[in-house]
C-alpha positions as CSV (number, residue, x, y, z in Angstrom):
1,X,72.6,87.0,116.5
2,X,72.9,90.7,117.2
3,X,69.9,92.4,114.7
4,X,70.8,96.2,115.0
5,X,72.1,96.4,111.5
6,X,71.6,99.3,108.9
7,X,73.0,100.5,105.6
8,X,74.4,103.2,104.5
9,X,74.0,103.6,100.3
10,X,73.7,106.2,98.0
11,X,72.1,107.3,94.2
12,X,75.7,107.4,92.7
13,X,79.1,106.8,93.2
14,X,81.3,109.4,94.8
15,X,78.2,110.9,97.4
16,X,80.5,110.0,100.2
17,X,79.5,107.1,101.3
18,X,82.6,105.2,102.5
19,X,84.0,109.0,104.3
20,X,80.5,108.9,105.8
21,X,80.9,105.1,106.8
22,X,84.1,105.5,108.5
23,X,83.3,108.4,110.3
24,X,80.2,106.8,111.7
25,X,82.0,103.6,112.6
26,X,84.9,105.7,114.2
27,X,82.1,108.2,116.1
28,X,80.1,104.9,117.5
29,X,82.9,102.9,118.7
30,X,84.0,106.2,120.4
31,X,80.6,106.0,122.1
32,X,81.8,102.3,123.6
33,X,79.9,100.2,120.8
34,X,81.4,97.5,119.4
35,X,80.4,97.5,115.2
36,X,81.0,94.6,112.4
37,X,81.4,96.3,109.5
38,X,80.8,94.9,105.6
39,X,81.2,95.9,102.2
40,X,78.4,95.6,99.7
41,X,79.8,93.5,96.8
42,X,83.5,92.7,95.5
43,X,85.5,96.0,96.6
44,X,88.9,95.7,98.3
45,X,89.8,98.9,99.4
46,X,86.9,99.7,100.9
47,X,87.1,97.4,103.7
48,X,90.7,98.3,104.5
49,X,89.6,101.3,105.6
50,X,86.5,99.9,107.5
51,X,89.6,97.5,108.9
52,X,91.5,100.5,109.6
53,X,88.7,102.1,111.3
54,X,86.9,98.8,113.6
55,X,90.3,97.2,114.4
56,X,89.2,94.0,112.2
57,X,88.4,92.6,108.8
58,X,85.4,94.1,107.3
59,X,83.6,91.5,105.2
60,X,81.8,91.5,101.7
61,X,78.4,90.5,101.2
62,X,77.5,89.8,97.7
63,X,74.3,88.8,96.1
64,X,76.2,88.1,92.3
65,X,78.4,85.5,94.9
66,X,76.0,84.2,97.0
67,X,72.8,83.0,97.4
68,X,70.2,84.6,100.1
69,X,70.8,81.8,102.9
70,X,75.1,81.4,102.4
71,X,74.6,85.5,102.4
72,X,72.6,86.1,105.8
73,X,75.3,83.3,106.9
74,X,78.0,84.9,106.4
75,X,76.2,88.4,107.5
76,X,75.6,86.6,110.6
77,X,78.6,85.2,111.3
78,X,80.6,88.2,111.3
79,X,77.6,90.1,113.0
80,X,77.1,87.7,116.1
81,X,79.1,89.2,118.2
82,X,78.5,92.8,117.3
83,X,76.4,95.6,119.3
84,X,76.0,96.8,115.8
85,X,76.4,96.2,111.8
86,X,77.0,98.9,109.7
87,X,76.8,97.7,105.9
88,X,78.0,100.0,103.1
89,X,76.7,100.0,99.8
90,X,78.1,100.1,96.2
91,X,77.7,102.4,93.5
92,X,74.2,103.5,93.0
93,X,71.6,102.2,95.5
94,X,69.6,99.9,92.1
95,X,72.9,99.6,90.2
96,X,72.8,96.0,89.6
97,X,73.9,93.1,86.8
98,X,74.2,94.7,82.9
99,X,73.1,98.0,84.3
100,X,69.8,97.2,83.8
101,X,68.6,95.0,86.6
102,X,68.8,95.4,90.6
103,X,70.0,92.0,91.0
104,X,73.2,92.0,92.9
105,X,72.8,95.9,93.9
106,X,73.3,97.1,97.5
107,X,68.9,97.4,97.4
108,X,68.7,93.2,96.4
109,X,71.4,93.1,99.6
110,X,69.1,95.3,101.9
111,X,66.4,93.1,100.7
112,X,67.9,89.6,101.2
113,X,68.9,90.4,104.9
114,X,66.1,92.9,105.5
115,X,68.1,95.9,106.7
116,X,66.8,99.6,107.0
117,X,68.7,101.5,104.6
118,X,70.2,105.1,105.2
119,X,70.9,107.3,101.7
120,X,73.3,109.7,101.5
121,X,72.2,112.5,99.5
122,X,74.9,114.6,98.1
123,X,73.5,118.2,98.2
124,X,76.0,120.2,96.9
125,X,74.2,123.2,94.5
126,X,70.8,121.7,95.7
127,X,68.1,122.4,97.7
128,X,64.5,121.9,97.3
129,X,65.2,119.7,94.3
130,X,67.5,117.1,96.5
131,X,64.4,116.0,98.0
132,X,62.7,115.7,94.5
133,X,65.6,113.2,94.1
134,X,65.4,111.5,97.0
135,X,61.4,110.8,96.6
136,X,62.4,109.5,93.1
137,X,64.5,106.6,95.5
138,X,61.5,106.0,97.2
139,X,59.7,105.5,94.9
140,X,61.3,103.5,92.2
141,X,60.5,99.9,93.9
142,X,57.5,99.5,96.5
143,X,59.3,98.6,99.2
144,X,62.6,100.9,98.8
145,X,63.8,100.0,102.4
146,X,64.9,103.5,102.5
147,X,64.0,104.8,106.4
148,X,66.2,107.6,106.7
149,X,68.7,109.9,105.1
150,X,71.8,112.0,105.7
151,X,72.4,114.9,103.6
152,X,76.1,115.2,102.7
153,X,77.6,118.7,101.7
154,X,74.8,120.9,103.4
155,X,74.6,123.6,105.4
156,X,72.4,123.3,109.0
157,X,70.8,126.5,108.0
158,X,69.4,123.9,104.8
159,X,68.9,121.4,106.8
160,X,67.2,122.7,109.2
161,X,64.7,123.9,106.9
162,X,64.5,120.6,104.3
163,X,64.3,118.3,108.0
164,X,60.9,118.8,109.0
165,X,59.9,118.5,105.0
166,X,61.6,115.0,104.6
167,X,59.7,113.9,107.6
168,X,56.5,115.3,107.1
169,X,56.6,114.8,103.2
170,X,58.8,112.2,102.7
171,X,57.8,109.8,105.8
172,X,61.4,109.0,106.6
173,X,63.9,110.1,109.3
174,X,66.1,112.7,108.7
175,X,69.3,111.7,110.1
176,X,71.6,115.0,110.0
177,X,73.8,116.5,107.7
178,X,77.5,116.5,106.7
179,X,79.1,120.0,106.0
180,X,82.0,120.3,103.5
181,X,85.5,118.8,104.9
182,X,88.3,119.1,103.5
183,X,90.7,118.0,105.5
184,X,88.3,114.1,106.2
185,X,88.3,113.8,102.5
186,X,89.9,110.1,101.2
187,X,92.2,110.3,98.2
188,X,91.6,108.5,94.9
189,X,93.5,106.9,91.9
190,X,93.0,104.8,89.2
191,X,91.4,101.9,90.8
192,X,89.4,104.1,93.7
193,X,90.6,105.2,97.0
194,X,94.3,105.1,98.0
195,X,95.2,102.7,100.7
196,X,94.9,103.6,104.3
197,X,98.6,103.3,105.4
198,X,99.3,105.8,102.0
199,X,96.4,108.9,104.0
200,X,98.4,111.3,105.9
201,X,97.2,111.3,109.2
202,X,94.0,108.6,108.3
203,X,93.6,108.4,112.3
204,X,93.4,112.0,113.1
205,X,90.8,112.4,110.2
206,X,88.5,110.3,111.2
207,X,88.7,111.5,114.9
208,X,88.0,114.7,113.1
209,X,84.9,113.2,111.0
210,X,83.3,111.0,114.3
211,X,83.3,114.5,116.0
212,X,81.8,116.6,113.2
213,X,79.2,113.7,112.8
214,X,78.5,114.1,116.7
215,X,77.3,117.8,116.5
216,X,75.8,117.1,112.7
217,X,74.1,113.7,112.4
218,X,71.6,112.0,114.8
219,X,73.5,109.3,115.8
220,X,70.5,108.4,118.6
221,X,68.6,108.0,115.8
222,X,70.2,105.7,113.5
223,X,71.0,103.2,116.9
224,X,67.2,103.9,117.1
225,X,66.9,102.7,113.5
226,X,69.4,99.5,113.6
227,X,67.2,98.3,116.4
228,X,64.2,98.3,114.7
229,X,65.5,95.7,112.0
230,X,64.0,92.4,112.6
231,X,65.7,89.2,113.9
232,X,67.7,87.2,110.9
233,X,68.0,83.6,110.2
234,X,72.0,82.8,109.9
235,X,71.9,79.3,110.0
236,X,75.1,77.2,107.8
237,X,73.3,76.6,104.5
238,X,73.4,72.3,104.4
239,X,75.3,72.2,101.1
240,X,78.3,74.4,103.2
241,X,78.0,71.8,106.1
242,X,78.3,68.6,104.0
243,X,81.3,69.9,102.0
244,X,83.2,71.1,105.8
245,X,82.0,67.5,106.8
246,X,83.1,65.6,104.0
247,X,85.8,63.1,103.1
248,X,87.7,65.6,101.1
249,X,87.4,68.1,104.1
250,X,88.6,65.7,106.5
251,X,91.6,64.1,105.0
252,X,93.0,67.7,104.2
253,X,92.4,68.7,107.5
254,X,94.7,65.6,108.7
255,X,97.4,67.0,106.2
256,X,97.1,71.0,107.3
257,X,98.5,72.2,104.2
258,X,100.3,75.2,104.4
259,X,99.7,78.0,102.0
260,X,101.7,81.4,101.4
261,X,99.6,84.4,100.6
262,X,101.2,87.0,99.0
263,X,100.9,90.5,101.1
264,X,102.5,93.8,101.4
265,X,102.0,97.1,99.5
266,X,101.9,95.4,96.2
267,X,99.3,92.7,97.2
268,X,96.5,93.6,99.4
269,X,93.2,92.5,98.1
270,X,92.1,89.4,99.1
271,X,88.4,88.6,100.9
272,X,88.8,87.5,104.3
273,X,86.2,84.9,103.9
274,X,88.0,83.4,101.4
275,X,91.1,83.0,103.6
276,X,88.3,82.3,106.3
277,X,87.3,79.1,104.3
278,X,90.5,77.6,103.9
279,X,91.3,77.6,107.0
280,X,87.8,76.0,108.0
281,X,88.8,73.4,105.4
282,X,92.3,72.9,107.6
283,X,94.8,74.7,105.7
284,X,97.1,77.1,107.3
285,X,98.0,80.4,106.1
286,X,101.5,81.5,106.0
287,X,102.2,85.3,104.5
288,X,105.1,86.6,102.8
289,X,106.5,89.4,100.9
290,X,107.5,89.1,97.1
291,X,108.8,92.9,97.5
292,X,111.3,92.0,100.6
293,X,111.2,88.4,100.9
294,X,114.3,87.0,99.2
295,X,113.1,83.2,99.4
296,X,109.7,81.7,99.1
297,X,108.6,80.6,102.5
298,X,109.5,76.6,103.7
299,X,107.2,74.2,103.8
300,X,104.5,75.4,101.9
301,X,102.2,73.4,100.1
302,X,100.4,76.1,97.9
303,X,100.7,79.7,97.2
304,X,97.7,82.7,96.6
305,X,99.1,85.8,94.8
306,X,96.2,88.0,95.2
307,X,95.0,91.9,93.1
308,X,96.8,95.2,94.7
309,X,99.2,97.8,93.3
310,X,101.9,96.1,91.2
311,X,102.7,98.3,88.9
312,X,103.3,101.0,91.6
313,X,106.2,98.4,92.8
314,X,107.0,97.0,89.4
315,X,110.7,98.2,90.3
316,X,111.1,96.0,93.5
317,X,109.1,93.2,92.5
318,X,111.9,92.7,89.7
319,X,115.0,93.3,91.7
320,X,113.9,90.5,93.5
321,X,115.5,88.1,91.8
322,X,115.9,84.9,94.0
323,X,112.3,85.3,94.8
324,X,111.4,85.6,91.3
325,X,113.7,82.7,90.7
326,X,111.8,80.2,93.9
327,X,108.6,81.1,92.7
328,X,109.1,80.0,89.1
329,X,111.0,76.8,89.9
330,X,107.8,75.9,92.5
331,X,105.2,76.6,89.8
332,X,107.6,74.9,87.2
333,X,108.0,71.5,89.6
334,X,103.6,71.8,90.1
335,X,102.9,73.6,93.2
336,X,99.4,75.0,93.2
337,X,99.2,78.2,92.1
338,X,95.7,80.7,92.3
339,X,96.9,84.4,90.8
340,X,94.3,87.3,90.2
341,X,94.7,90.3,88.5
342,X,97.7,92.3,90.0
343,X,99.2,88.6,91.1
344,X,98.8,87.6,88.2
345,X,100.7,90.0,85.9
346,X,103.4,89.4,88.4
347,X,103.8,86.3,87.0
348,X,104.2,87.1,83.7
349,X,107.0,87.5,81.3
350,X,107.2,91.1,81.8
351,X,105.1,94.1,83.4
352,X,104.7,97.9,82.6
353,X,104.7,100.2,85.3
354,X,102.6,103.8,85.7
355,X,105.2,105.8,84.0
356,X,105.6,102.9,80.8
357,X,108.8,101.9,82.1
358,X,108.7,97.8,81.4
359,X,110.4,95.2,84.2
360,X,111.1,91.7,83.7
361,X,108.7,89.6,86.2
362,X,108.1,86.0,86.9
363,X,107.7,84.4,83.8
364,X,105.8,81.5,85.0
365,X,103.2,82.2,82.2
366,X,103.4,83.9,79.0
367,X,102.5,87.4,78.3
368,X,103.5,90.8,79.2
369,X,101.3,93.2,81.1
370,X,100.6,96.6,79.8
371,X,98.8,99.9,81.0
372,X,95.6,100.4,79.0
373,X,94.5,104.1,80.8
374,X,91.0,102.9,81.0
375,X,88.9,100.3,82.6
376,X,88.4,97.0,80.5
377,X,86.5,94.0,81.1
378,X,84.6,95.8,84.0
379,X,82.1,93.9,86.6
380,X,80.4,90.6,87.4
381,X,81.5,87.3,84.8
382,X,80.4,84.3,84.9
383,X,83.4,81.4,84.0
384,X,82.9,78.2,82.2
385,X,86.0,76.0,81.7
386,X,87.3,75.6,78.0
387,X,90.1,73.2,78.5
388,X,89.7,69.6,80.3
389,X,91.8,68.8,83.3
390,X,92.8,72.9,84.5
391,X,91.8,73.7,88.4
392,X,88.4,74.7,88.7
393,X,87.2,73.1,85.6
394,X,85.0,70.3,86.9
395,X,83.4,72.8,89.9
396,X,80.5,73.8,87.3
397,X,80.1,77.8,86.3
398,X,82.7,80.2,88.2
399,X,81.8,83.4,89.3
400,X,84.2,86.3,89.4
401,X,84.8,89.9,88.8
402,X,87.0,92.3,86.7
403,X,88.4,95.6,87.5
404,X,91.8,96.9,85.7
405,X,93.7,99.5,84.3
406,X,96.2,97.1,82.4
407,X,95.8,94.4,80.3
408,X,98.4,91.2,78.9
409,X,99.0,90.7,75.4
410,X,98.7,87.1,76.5
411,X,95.5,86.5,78.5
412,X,95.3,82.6,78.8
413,X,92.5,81.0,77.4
414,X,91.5,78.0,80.0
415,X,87.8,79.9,80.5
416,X,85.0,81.4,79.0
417,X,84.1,84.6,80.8
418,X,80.6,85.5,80.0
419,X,78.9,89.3,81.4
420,X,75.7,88.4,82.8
421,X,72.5,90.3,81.3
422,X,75.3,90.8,78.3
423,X,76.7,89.4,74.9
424,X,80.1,90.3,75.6
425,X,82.4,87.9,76.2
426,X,86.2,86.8,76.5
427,X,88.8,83.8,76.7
428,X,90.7,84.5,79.6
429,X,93.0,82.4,82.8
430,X,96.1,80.7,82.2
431,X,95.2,77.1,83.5
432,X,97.2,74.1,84.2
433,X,96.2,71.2,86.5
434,X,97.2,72.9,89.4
435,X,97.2,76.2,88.6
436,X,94.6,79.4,87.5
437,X,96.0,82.7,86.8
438,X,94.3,85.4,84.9
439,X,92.4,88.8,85.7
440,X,89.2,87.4,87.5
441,X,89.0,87.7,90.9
442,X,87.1,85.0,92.5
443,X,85.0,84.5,95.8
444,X,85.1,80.9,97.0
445,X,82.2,80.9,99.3
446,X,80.4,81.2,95.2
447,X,81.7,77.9,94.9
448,X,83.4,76.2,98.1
449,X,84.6,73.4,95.6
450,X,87.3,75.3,94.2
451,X,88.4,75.8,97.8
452,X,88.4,72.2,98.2
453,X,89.9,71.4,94.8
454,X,92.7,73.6,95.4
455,X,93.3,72.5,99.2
456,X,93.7,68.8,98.0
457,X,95.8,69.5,94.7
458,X,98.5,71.1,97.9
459,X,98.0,68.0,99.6
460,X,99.3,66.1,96.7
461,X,101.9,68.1,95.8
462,X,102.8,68.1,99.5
463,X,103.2,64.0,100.0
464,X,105.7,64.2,97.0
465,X,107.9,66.5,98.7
């Protein structure tokens, strides 16, 4: 596989990372390179815009997910054909499991595929002291994998004046600087950045960003960097290869279920290597709209109704009454059914939208979805089933994630999610034989069993149609 690979991470949230990211992805295909791009741990929105940006899916890698040997796979699956990787991390560079650990942070994902890390410094109202910060970074593990560092928010008078320090001092490259830019900033709302296709003119700022980047960062240098990154084992972990070449694999290959997945501007976040695995298994993917859409689409076997923006289309979601209607009689007659988060309130009795206004949904399970203002149930869970006989229940401990503005006043109670490193925990997933819905998101490349689990329950349903 290709091994010019660096990351891009930071000490905190909102230093500019992903505007940083995009532009240098948009400045170095520009020069001719072709980049993979990847998203350190269970962010969607993220790798739209590194989608937006490369012309294909960005991946996530996630150490909470995935072990070291199924994560360098799936690095180097997406990175084989690459002249370069560009992996941006998440949150702060140690922010890991309960706060207080580095396990699962963007530092144990340099670490388990060995990757030269670039830290954005924000600099605004700093000078000297930024590098005072920065050689805290260094410092706080023994082998940091820190080699370099752009400055964001700085002026080149600064910079050229705190460059030769960083080198000299420091021991690591100074890699440019980013001046204040307006007009490349990337909106935010409740749940982080706003969607590509909702930026005014996202093309024309990141042309604008590759060719600030081009007069204010070394871009020599971090190609320089990326090639210095050793060679990486990417082999198929064995446990992967004898599920794909197992019994279960093969006779749902022979029936090619087809699936409808849920997508348009209400339903948008969904890993590509979870779709990725499916299909490996044989299923085929068949996508539809639940905003325009008036029927569900024939033929299918199994639907996904993944997180997004619901409640910003709470109006046309319920207007649509025949799909509403399709959807319910399906679930109702046992097609299988996986629903996260914003999918999931879509099924419910009823949902409230940003301005409290409350819209009859679904009501394939009970509850009613509500706007909470804040965050709940935040970060990493693991999921242990509660009730004998729901999907998922006999593939061992789940992993998943959280991250929502609304809540149910029904939540389901099939699993046990437990915060790792934590005490708190919660009953949560409404869960039938053939059907999980509930807040978690969930990464089947954790556990490729669910996958299969799921793909077979569609075949069934499937030979009794």
């Amino acid at each position: 596989m290709s091994r010019n690979r660096f990351m891009i991470a930071a000490p905190k949230s909102g230093s500019g990372k992903t505007m940083i990211t995009c532009g240098l992805l948009r400045a170095f295909l520009l020069r001719g390179k072709k980049v993979a791009a990847f998203k350190c741990g269970p962010d969607y929105i993220d790798p739209l815009f590194h989608e937006t940006v490369v012309g294909a899916p960005s991946r996530n890698l996630d150490p909470f997910f995935t072990d070291g040997p199924m994560t360098r796979y799936l690095f180097g699956r997406h990175a084989n054909s690459a002249d370069l990787s560009v992996i941006e991390g998440v949150m702060g560079y140690y922010d890991g499991l309960g706060g207080t650990s580095d396990e699962a942070s963007a530092y144990d994902l340099a670490q388990m595929t060995d990757t030269p890390v670039i830290l954005v410094m924000d600099a605004r109202g700093m000078s000297l002291s930024v590098l005072a910060e920065l050689q805290g970074f260094l410092k706080f593990r023994q082998n940091s994998g820190i080699r370099g560092v752009i400055f964001n928010r700085m002026s080149k008078s600064m910079y050229q004046l705190l460059a030769p320090m960083v080198k000299e001092t420091l021991g690591i490259r100074p890699l440019g600087y980013v001046p204040e830019c307006p007009d490349c900033r990337l909106e935010s709302r409740h749940l982080g950045l706003v969607l590509p296709d909702e930026v005014k003119d996202l093309s024309g700022r990141l042309d604008r960003l590759a060719a600030v980047l081009e007069e204010t960062a070394d871009l020599d240098g971090m190609l320089e960097l990326a090639a210095e990154a050793r060679e990486l084992s990417a082999e198929m972990p064995a446990k992967l290869k004898q599920l794909l070449d197992s019994p279960q694999a093969e006779n749902i290959r022979r029936t090619a279920p087809v699936i409808g997945v849920a997508r348009d501007e209400a339903f948008q976040f969904i890993y590509a290597d979870n779709l990725k695995l499916l299909e490996e298994l044989g299923a085929r993917i068949c996508w539809f709209s639940p905003i325009r859409d008036r029927h569900l689409p024939e033929g299918i076997q199994g639907v996904l109704l993944c997180g997004g923006y619901p409640e910003l289309y709470a109006g046309e979601l319920s207007g649509n009454d025949s799909m509403k209607r399709e959807l319910r009689e399906a679930l109702r007659q046992g097609m299988p059914c996986m629903a996260e988060c914003g999918g999931y309130m879509y099924l419910s009795e009823e949902m409230e939208d940003m301005e409290g206004r409350v819209w009859p949904m679904v009501g394939a399970v009970p509850g009613n979805g509500f706007r909470t203002g804040k965050l709940g149930r935040f970060g990493y869970i693991c999921l242990e089933a509660l009730q004998e006989g729901v999907l998922g229940g006999g593939c061992g401990t789940l992993r998943g994630h959280e991250f929502h503005y609304f809540d149910s006043t029904d939540c389901g109670s099939a699993f046990h999610a437990q915060k790792p490193n934590r005490k708190r925990g919660w009953d949560c997933i409404h869960g039938t034989g053939t059907m999980m819905a509930g807040f978690p998101h969930l990464y089947y490349y954790a556990c490729p069993e669910l996958a299969v689990e799921f793909l077979e329950k569609c075949c069934e349903y499937g030979g009794t149609k």
